[in-house]
C-alpha positions as CSV (number, residue, x, y, z in Angstrom):
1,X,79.1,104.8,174.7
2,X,75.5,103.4,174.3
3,X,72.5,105.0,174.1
4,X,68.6,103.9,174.0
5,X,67.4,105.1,171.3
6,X,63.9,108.0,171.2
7,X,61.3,107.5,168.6
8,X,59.8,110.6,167.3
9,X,57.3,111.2,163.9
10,X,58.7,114.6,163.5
11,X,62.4,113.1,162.7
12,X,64.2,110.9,160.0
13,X,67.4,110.3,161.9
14,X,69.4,112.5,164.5
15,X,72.3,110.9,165.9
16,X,75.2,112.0,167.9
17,X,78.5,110.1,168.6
18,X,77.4,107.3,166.3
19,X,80.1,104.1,165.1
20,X,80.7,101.2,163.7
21,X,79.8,98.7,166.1
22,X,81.4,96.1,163.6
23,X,84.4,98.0,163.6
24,X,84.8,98.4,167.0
25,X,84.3,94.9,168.3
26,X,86.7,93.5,165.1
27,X,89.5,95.9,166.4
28,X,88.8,95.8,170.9
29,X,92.0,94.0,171.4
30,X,93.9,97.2,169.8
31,X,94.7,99.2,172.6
32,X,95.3,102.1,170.1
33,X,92.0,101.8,168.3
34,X,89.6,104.3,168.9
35,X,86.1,104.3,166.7
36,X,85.2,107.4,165.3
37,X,82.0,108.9,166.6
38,X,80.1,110.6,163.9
39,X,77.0,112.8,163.5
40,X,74.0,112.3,161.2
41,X,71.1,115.6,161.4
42,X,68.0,114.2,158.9
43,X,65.1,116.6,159.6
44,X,61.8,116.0,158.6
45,X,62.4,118.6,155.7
46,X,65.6,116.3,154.4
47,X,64.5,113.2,152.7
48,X,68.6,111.7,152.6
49,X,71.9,112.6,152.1
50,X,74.8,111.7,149.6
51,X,78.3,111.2,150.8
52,X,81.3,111.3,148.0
53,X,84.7,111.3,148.9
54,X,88.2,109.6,148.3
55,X,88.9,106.1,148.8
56,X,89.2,104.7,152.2
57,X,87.8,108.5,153.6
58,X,85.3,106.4,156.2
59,X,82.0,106.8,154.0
60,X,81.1,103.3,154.2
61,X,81.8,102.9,157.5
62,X,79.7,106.1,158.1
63,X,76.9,104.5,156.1
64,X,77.1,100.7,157.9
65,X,76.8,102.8,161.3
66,X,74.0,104.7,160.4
67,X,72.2,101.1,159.7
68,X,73.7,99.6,162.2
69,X,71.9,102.4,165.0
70,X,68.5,102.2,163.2
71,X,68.5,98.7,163.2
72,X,69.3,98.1,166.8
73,X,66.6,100.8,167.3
74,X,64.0,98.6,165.7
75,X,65.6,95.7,168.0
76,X,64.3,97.7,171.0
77,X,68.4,97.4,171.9
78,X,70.9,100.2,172.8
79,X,72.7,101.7,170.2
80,X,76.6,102.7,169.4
81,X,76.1,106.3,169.9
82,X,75.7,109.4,172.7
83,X,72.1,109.9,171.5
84,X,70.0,108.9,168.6
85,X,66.1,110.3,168.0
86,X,64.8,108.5,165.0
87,X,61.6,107.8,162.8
88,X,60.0,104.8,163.6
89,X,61.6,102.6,160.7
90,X,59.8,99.1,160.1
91,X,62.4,98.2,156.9
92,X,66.0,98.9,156.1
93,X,67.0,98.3,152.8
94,X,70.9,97.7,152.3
95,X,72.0,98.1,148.2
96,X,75.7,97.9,149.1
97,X,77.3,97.4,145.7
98,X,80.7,95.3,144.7
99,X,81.5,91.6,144.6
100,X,79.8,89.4,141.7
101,X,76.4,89.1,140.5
102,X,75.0,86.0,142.3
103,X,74.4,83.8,139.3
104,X,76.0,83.8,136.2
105,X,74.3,85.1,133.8
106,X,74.0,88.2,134.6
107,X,76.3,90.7,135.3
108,X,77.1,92.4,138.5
109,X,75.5,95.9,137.1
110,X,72.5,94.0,135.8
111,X,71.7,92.1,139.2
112,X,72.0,95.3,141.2
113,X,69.7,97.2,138.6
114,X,67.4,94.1,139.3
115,X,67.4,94.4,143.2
116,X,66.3,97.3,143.1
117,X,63.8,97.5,141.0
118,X,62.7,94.0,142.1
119,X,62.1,96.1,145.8
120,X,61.0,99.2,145.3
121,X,57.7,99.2,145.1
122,X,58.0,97.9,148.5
123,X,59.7,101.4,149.6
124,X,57.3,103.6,151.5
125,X,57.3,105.7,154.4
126,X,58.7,103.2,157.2
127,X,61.8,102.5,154.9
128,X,65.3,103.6,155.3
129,X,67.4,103.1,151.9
130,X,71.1,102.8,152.4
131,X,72.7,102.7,149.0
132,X,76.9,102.1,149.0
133,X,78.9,102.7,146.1
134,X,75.7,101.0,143.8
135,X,75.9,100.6,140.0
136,X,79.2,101.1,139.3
137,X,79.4,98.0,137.0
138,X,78.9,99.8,134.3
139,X,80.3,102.9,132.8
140,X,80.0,105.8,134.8
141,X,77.7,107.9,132.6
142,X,74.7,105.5,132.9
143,X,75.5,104.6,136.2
144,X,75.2,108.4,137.4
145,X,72.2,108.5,135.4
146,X,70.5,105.4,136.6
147,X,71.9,106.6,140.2
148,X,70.1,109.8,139.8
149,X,67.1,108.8,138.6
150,X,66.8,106.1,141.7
151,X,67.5,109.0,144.1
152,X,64.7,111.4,142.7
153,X,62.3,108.4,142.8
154,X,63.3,108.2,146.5
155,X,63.5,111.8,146.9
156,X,59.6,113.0,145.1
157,X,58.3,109.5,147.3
158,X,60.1,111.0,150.0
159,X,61.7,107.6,151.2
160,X,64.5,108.3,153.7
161,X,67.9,107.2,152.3
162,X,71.8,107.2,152.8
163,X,74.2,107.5,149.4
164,X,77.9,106.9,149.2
165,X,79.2,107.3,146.3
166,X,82.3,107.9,144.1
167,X,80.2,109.7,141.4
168,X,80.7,113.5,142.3
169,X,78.5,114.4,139.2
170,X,75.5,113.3,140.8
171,X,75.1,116.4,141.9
172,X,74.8,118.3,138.6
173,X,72.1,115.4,137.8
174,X,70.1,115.7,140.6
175,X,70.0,119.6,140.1
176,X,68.3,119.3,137.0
């Protein structure tokens, strides 16, 4: 199904029936393949969310639909879903982590650190921040503490953002 999306202040994001449109079209000559609709409740009172899970457990996917509803929102399209009500987004901001740093000398943890502190100060109110399994390339104790402190910056500026990550500790970080 497609739906045109509602803009409303008093939201973040509050999707029903949302998928990967990506997934769907790569797969529409399966006759078996069905795309998983998914839900997604952010409140005014809930800045984000963080997703962990196993491997290959759909929280990427999740994540690429979420940006793939607000942005065809912002396109003034229909969207992948039953019904979406969203904030007014101007800016997404993908940090979708993995490959290889784009120029050689530095490394793949050191670029991503980079990107996002080369863009943050750009984050404000009309930004949604989708983060996908970032800074793991580097050991996982700074890379939880680096993720953590990124996600309270986001949280105390209360930017609106999406984390999938691996790093189940983050939780015991971001409680402190």
């Amino acid at each position: 199904p497609f739906c045109f999306p509602s803009f409303d202040d008093s939201v973040r994001i509050c999707a029903h029936g949302i998928y990967d449109l990506s997934l769907a079209i790569h797969n529409i000559e399966q006759d078996d393949f069905y795309p998983t609709a998914n839900s997604v409740d952010l409140r005014s009172d809930t800045v984000g969310f963080i997703l962990t899970g196993a491997n290959q457990g759909g929280k990427t996917t999740y994540l690429r639909s979420i940006g793939i509803v607000v942005y065809l929102s912002m396109c003034g399209c229909p969207v992948p879903a039953e019904s979406i009500v969203l904030f007014p987004y101007h800016t997404i901001f993908t940090l979708f982590g993995g490959g290889e740093a784009l120029d050689n000398e530095a490394s793949r943890f050191e670029w991503e650190a980079k990107r996002y502190c080369l863009h943050r100060d750009s984050f404000n109110d009309y930004t949604l921040v989708l983060l996908n399994e970032y800074f793991t390339g580097t050991n996982r104790l700074e890379a939880v503490e680096i993720l953590g402190q990124c996600l309270h910056e986001l949280t105390d500026k209360k930017i609106t953002y999406g984390c999938v990550t691996h790093f189940q500790e983050i939780f015991e970080i971001l409680d402190d």
